[in-house]
GUTORFI-790984 format. One record per residue (C-alpha): residue number from 0; x, y negated, z negated. Coordinates in nm, 3 decimals. Layout:
BEGIN
resi;east;north;up
NUM;X;Y;Z
...
REM end
This chain:
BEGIN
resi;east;north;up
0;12.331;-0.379;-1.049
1;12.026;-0.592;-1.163
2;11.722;-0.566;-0.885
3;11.810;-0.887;-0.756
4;11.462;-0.894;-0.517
5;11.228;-0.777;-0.773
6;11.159;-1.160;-0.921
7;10.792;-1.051;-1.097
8;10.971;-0.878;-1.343
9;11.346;-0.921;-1.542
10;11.609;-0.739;-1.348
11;11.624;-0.411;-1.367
12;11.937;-0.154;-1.293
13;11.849;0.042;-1.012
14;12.011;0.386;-0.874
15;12.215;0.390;-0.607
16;12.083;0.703;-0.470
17;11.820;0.611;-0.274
18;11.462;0.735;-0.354
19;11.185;0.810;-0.082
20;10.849;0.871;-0.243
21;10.563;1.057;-0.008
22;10.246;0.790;0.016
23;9.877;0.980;-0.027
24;9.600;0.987;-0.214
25;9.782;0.956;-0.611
26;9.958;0.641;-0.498
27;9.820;0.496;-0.213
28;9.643;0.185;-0.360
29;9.789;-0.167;-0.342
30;9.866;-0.151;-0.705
31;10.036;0.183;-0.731
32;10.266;0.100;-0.453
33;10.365;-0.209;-0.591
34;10.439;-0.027;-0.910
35;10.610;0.271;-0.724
36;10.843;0.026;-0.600
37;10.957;-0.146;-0.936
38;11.004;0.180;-1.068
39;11.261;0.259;-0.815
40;11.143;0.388;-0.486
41;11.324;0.271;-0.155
42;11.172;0.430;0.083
43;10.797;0.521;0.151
44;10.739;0.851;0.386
45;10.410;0.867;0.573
46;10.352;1.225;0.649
47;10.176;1.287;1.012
48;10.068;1.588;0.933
49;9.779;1.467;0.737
50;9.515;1.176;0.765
51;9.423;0.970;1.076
52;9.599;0.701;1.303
53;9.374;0.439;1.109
54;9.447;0.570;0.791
55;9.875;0.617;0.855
56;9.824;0.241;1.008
57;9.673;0.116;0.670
58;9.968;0.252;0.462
59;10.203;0.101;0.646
60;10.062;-0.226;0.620
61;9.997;-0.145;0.290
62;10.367;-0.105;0.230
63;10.444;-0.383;0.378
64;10.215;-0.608;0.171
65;10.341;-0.459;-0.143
66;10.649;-0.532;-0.041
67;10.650;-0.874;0.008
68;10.439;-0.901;-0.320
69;10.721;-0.760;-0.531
70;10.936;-0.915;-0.321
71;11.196;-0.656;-0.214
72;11.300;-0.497;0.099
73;11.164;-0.140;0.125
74;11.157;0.103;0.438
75;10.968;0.287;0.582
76;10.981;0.658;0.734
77;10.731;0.829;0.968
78;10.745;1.176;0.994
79;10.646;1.386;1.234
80;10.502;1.730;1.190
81;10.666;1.900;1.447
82;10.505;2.247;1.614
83;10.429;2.398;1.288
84;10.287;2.753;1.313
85;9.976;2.794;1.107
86;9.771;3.111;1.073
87;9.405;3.076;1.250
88;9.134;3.138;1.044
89;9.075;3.492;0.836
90;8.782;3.675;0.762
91;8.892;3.803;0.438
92;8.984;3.451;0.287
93;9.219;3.513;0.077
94;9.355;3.818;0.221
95;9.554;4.068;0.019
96;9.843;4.243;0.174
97;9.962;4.494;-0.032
98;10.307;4.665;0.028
99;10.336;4.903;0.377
100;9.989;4.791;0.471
101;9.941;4.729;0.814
102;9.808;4.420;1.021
103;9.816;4.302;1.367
104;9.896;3.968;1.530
105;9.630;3.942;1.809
106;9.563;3.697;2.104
107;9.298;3.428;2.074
108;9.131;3.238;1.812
109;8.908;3.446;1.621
110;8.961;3.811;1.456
111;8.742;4.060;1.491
112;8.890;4.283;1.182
113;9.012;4.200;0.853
114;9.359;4.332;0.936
115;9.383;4.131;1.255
116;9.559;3.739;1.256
117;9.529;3.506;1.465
118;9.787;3.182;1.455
119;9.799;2.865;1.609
120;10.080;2.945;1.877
121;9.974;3.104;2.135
122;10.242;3.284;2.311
123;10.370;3.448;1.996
124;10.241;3.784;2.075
125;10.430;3.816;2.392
126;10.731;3.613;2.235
127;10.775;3.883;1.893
128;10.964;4.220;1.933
129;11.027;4.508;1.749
130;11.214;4.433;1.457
131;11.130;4.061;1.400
132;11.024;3.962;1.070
133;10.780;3.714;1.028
134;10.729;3.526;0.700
135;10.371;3.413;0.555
136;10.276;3.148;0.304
137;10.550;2.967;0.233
138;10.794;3.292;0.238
139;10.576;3.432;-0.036
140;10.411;3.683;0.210
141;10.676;3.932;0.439
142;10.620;4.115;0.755
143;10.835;4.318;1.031
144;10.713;4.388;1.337
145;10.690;4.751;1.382
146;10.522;4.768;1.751
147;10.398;4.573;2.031
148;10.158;4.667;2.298
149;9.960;4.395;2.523
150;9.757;4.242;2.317
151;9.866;4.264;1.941
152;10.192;4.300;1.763
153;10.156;4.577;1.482
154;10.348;4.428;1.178
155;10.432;4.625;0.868
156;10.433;4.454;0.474
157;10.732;4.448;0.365
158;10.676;4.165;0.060
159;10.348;4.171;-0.044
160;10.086;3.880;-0.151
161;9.785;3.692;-0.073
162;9.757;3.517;0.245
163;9.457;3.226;0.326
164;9.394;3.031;0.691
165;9.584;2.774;0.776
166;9.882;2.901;0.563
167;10.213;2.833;0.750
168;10.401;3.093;0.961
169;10.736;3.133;0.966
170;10.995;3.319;1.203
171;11.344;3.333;1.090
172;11.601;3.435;1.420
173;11.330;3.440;1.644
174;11.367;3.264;1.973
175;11.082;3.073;2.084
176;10.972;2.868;2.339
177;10.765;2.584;2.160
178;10.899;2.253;2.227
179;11.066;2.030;1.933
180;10.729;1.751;1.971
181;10.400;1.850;2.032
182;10.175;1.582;2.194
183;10.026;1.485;1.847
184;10.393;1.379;1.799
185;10.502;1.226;2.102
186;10.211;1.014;2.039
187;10.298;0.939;1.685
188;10.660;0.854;1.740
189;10.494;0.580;2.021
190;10.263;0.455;1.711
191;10.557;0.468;1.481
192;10.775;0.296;1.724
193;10.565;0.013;1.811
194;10.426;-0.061;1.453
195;10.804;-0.094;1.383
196;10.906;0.191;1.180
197;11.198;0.218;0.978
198;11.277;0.610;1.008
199;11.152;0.840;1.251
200;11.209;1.170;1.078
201;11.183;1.529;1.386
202;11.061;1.830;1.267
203;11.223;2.198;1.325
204;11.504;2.028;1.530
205;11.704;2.304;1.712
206;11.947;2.117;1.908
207;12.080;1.797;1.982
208;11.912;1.742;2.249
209;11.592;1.753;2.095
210;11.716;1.470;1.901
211;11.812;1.252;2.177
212;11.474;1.314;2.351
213;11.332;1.177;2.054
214;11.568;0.860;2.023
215;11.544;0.799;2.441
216;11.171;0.782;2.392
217;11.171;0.554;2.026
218;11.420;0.314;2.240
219;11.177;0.317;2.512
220;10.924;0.165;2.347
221;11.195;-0.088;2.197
222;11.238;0.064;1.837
223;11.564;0.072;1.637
224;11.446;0.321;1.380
225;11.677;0.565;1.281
226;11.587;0.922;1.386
227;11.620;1.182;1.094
228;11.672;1.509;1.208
229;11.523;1.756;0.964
230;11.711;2.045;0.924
231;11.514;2.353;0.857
232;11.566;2.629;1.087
233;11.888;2.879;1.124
234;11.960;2.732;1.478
235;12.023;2.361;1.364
236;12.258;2.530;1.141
237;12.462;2.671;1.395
238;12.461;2.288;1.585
239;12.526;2.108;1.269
240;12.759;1.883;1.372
241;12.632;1.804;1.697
242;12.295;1.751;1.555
243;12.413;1.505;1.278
244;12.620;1.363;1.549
245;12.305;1.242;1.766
246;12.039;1.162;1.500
247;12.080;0.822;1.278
248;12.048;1.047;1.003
249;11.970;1.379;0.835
250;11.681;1.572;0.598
251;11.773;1.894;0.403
252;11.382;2.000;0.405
253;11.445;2.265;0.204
254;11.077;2.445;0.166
255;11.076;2.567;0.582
256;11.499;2.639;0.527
257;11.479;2.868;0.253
258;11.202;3.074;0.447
259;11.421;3.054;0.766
260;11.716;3.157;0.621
261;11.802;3.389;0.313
262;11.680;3.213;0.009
263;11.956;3.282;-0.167
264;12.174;3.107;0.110
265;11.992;2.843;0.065
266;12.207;2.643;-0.192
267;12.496;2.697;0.001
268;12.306;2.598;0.321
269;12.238;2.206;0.138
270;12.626;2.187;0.054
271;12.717;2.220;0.395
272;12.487;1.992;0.494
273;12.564;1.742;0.297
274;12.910;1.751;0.277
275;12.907;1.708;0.685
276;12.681;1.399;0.673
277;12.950;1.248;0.447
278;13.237;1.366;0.718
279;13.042;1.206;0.944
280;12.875;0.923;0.825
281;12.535;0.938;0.854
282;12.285;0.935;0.545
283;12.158;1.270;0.403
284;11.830;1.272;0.236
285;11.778;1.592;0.006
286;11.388;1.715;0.031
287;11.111;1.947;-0.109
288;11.023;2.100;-0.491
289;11.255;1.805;-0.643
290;11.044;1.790;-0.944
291;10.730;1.994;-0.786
292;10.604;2.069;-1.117
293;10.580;1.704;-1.213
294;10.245;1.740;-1.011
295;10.035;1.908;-1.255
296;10.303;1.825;-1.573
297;10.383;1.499;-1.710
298;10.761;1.618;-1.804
299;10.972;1.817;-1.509
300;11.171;2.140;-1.580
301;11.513;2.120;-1.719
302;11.611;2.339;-1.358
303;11.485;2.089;-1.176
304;11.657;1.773;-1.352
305;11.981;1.956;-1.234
306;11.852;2.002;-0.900
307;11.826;1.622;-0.835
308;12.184;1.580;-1.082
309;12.346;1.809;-0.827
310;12.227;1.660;-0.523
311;12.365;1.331;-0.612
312;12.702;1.477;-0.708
313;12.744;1.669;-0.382
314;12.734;1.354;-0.181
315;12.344;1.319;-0.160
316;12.221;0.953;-0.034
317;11.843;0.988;-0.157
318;11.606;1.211;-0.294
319;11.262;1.275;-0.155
320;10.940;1.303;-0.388
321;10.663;1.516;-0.174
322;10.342;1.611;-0.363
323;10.495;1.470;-0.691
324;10.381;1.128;-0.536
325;10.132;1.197;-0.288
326;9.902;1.427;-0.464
327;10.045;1.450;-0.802
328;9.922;1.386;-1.148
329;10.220;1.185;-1.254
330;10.372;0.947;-0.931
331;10.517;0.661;-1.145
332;10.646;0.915;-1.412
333;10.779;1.115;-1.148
334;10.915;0.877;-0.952
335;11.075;0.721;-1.344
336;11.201;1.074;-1.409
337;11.410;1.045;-1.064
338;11.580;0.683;-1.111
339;11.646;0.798;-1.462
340;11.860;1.097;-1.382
341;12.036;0.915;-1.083
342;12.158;0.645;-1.333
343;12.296;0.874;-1.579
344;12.440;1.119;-1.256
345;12.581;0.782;-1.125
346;12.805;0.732;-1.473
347;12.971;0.991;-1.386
348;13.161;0.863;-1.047
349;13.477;0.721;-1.054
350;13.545;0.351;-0.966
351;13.637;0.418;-0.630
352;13.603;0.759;-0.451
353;13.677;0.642;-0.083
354;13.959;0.903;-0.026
355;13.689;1.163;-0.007
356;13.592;1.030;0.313
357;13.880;1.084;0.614
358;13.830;0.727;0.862
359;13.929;0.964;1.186
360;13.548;1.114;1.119
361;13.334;0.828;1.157
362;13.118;0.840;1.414
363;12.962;0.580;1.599
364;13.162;0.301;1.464
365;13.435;0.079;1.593
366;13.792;0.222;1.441
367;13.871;-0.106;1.319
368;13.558;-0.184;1.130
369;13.615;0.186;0.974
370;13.971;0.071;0.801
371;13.841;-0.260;0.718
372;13.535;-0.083;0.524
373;13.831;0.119;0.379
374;14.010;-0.139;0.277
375;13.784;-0.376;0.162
376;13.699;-0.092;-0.084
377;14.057;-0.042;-0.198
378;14.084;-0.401;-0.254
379;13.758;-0.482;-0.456
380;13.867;-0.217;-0.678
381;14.213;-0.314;-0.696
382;14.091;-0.689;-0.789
383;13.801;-0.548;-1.017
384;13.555;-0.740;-0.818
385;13.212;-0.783;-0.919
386;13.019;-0.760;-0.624
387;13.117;-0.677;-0.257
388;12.909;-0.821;0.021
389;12.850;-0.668;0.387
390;12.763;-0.843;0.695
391;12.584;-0.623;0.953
392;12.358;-0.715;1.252
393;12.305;-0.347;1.328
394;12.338;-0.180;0.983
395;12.654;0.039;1.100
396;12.907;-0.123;0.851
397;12.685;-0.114;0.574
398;12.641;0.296;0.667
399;13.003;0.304;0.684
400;13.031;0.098;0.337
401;12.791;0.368;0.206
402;12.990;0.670;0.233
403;13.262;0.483;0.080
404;13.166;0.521;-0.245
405;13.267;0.306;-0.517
406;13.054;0.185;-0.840
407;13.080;-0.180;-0.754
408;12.761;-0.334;-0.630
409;12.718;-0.351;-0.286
410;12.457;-0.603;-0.125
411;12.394;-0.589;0.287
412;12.319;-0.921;0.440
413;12.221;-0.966;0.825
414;11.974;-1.199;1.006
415;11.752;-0.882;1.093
416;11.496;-0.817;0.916
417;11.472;-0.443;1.062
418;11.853;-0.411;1.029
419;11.785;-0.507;0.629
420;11.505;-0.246;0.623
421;11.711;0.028;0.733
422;11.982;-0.008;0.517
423;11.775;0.109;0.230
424;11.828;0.500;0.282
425;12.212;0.372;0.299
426;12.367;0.490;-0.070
427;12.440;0.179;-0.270
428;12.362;-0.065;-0.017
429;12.103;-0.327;-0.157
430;11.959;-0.537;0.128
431;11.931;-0.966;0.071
432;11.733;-1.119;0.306
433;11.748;-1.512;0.354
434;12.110;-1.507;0.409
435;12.265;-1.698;0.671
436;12.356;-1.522;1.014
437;12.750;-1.697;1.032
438;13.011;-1.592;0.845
439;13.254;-1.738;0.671
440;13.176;-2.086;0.424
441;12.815;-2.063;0.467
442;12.740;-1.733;0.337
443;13.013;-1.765;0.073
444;12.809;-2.060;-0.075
445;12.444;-1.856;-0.010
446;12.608;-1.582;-0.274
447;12.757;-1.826;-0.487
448;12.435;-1.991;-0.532
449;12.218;-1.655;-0.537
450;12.456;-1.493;-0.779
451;12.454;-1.786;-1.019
452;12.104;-1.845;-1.013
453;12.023;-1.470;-1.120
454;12.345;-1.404;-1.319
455;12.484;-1.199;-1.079
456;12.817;-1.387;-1.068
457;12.975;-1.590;-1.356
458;13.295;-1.814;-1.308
459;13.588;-1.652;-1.259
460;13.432;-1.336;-1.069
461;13.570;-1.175;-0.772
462;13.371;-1.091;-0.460
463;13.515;-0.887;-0.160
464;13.298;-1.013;0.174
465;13.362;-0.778;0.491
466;13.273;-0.998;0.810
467;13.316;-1.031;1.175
468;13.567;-1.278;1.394
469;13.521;-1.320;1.752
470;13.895;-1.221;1.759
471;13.796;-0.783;1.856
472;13.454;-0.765;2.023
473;13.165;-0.541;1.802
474;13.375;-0.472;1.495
475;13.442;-0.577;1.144
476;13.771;-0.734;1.110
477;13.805;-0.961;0.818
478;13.806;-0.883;0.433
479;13.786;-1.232;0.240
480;13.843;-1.211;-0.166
481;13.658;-1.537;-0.312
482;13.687;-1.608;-0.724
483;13.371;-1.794;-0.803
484;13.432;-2.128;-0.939
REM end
């Protein structure tokens, strides 16, 4: 549908996959933002893991600047970096490991050989056993533990490569004791939370509960954000449903996944995923190497085109741009190359494909306002209306609406501004602020007007509104089919 809140320029068609771009130092300025944003990006991520409290504070009022300058509703998502393992630093740096060489994981901070690492969890030498493997660099680096004695743990190259400090450390099916937020994060989420994030996004989740811990201390500081549970470990895999269950949403951060799990399980891994975000109805954001080779080339790889195509067919609500943005070469082509393959993807879907999507799974959502979201989405396609319009103070029907696909345009109205924000991770959902709070006449005649004014609507089109009556308490009960005059 035309980019009804992007006035600067004529309306554009935008995707409705939803595209979060990663803000740092290639698009950071005012200007690039703004033109980020009429390109096609939804969502800006700030990434914790990098830069200062002043400096994540400054992009986020950044943002919002450049949103009210092109004058469309945009969200925003911290996220947190989680207890990432890192190696300390080396003495050889870069270090070659060569195939069945030896090296030793060793307490403290500083080696004393060039075979000996050091990382930046401390308890992993007594936490490793015989047999573990433990995974350098990305995955691109393999080791097994081979013995353990009190002080070191004598690992084995199994996958050879180069290895440099700081480079992360990963160990798949090993139990550890680290805790999901590190203080760096526990203070972040309180920053995020009272600077009035969008999306709070939890690194290495594990468990539900980790999630809820998270959302108990967001709510604490009186913060709506959604929290995003990134999945990335073989244990969240095994909670999947509860996990999805408890955040407000879910990331498939696919770089720490395919080093946790078998790579080639990987694919299969992002299905599942995906497919239970749709059962249950929260919004999946697909993550990491989208189009990574957009950041040194100005044109992506034909592999990686049908990367972002696929995501979007199996049920994906966005896609996530990560150094293509943030330190890239190209973050307006790359973000361009994104919203151009999600509109030809997009052509592809059927004119209604609600029957994917059983109502019985919905979570978090009044039964009632489930059917009604059904229906209304039966009947706009039935009556080949032109536009259907959702009323949501919290931004549950529109989520609901959202995973009830169809092709008609779908706009999200509510009185909250923060309710508006967040429904732009939602799949097809378009937020309009400066629409009236009631129901019923009033907004009727705020779309008649907007639609006319930005033609929109014409005489003679149909356009399904899903409200509210005070007739069942906190659900959506009423479907109303208006022909514009």
């Amino acid at each position: 549908m035309p980019d009804v809140l992007n006035r600067e320029s004529p309306p554009r068609v935008n995707s409705r996959t939803k595209i979060v771009a990663t803000v740092g130092p290639a698009c950071q300025s005012p200007e690039m933002l703004r033109e980020l944003i009429r390109t096609g990006v939804d969502v800006f991520r700030i990434n914790t893991a990098h830069g200062t409290r002043p400096e994540h504070q400054a992009t986020l009022d950044a943002i919002r600047q450049a949103s009210v300058d092109v004058e469309r509703t945009i969200g925003v998502l911290v996220d947190l970096a989680g207890p990432k393992i890192r190696l300390g630093q080396l003495i050889d740096d870069p270090t070659d490991c060569p195939l069945g060489a030896e090296f030793r994981f060793v307490r403290g901070q500083t080696p004393e050989k060039a075979d000996e690492f050091t990382c930046t969890y401390e308890p992993l030498v007594t936490e490793l056993t015989v047999g573990d493997r433990v995974m350098l660099a990305d995955g691109t680096v393999s080791l097994q533990v081979v013995k353990k004695d009190e002080s070191s743990a004598h690992c084995l190259v199994t996958g050879a490569g180069f290895v440099r400090s700081r480079q992360g450390v990963n160990l798949p099916g090993v139990a550890l004791t680290v805790p999901a937020m590190t203080e760096a994060d526990i203070s972040n989420a309180t920053w995020a939370a009272q600077a009035d994030a969008d999306f709070i996004s939890l690194s290495f989740v594990r468990s539900p509960v980790e999630v809820r811990q998270l959302k108990e201390l967001v709510r604490s500081h009186g913060s709506r954000a959604l929290i995003i549970a990134k999945i990335e470990k073989g244990e969240a895999l095994e909670h999947l449903d509860d996990i999805v269950l408890a955040a407000g949403g879910i990331m498939v951060a696919r770089g720490d996944l395919g080093v946790e799990i078998d790579l080639a399980e990987t694919p299969v891994a992002q299905k599942r995923i995906v497919e239970t975000c749709q059962r249950l109805a929260k919004p999946v954001i697909v993550a990491t190497q989208m189009l990574d080779s957009m950041q040194e080339s100005s044109r992506p790889t034909r592999a990686e085109v049908s990367d972002v195509a696929n995501a979007i067919l199996d049920g994906a609500d966005a896609c996530m741009l990560s150094g293509e943005t943030a330190i890239g070469k190209y973050p307006r082509e790359a973000v361009d190359v994104m919203h151009r393959v999600m509109m030809s993807t997009e052509r592809t879907l059927s004119r209604t494909s609600s029957e994917q999507l059983p109502i019985a799974a919905l979570s978090d959502v009044h039964p009632i306002t489930a059917a009604t979201v059904h229906g209304a989405t039966e009947i706009a396609s039935r009556v080949n209306a032109k536009l259907i319009v959702i009323a949501s103070n919290g931004g549950a029907t529109a989520r609901v609406k959202a995973k009830f696909r169809s092709v008609i345009p779908v706009v999200g109205v509510s009185s909250n501004e923060s309710t508006l924000r967040r429904m732009t991770l939602f799949w097809g959902i378009v937020p309009l602020p400066g629409a009236p709070g009631a129901s019923g006449p009033e907004l009727r005649e705020f779309i008649d007007n907007w639609g006319r004014a930005l033609g929109v609507l014409a005489k003679g089109d149909r356009v399904v509104y899903v409200t509210g009556s005070e007739v069942v308490a906190h659900a959506h009960n009423v479907v109303v089919v208006q022909e514009v005059e």
